[in-house]
C-alpha positions in Angstrom: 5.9 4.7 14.5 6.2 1.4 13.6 9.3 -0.3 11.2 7.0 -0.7 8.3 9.9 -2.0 6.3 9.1 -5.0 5.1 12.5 -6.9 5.3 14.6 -4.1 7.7 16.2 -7.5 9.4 17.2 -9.0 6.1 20.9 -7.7 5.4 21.3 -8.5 2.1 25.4 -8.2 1.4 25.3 -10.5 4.4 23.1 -12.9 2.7 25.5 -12.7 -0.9 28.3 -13.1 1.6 27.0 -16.4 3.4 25.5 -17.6 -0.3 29.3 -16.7 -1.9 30.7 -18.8 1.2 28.5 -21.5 1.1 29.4 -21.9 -3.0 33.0 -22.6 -2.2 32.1 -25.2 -0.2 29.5 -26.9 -2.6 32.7 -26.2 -5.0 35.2 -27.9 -2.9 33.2 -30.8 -1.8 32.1 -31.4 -5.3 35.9 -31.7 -6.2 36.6 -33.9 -3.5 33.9 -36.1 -4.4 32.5 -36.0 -8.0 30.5 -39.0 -7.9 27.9 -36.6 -5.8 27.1 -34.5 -9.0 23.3 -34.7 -9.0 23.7 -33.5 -5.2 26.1 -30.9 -5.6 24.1 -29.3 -8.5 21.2 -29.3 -6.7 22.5 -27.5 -3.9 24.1 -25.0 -6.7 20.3 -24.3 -7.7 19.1 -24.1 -4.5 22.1 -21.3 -4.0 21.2 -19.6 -7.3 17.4 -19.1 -5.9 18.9 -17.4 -3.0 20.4 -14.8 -4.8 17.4 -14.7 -7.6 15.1 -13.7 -4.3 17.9 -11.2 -3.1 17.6 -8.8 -6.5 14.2 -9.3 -6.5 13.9 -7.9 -2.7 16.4 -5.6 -3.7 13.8 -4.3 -6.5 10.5 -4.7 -5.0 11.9 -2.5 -1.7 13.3 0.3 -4.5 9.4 -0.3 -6.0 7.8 0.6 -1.8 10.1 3.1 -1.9 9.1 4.9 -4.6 5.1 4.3 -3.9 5.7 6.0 -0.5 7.2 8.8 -1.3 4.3 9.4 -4.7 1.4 8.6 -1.7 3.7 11.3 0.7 4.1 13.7 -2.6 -0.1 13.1 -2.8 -1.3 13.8 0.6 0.9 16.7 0.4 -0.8 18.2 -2.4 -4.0 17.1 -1.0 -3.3 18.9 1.8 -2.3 21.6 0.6 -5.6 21.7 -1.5 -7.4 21.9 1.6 -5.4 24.7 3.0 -6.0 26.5 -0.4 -9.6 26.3 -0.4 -9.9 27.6 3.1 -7.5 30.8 2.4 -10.2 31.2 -1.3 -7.5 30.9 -3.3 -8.9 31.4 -6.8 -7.4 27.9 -7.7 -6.5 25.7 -4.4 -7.0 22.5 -7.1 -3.9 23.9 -8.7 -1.6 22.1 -5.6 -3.7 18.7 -6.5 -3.1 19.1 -10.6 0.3 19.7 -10.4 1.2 16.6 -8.3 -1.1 14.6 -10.5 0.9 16.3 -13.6 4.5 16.0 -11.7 3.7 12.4 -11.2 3.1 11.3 -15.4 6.6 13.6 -16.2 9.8 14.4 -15.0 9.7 17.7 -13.2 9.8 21.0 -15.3 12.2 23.0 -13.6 11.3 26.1 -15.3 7.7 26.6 -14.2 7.2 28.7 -11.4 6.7 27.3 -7.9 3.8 28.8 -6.3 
């Protein structure tokens, strides 16, 4: 199967390691030569965009995450429907309405599994 991840190459503490790094320098070279401001705050902004796009990776892959495993937790269900209906069980939707249910509220431990 293929990596379907959509940034599995991106290391991100790498990334907030090398953007960390790379602020000491704009720190100490704006130190060393103040008459560079403009520069050195522009490079400051450009630094603070990389890590803006690193939470926001960070939250859109927690986002895939959770959308794969509600499409898994579906075709499951659907599946399980299908299975169901060909046994003529009395309710094979019931597999399908509690995965639809399960998705809108937290789990209720205390109904029965079937």
């Amino acid at each position: 199967m293929p990596n379907t991840d959509p940034h599995a190459d991106i290391n991100l503490q790498e990334v907030r390691a090398r953007n960390d790094n790379a602020r000491h320098i704009v720190a100490g070279c704006a130190a060393a030569m103040p008459t560079l401001a403009d520069m050195w705050r522009s490079l400051r902004d450009a630094l603070d965009d990389t890590l803006t796009l690193s939470v926001e990776i960070s939250r859109l892959s927690a986002e895939l995450a959770r959308a794969r495993l509600d499409r898994a937790n579906l075709r499951a269900a659907m599946l399980a429907t299908l299975a169901a209906q060909a046994d003529r069980d009395p309710d094979p939707m019931w597999y399908l309405r509690d995965e639809l249910n399960s998705a809108e509220t937290p789990t209720d431990l205390s109904r029965g599994s079937r």
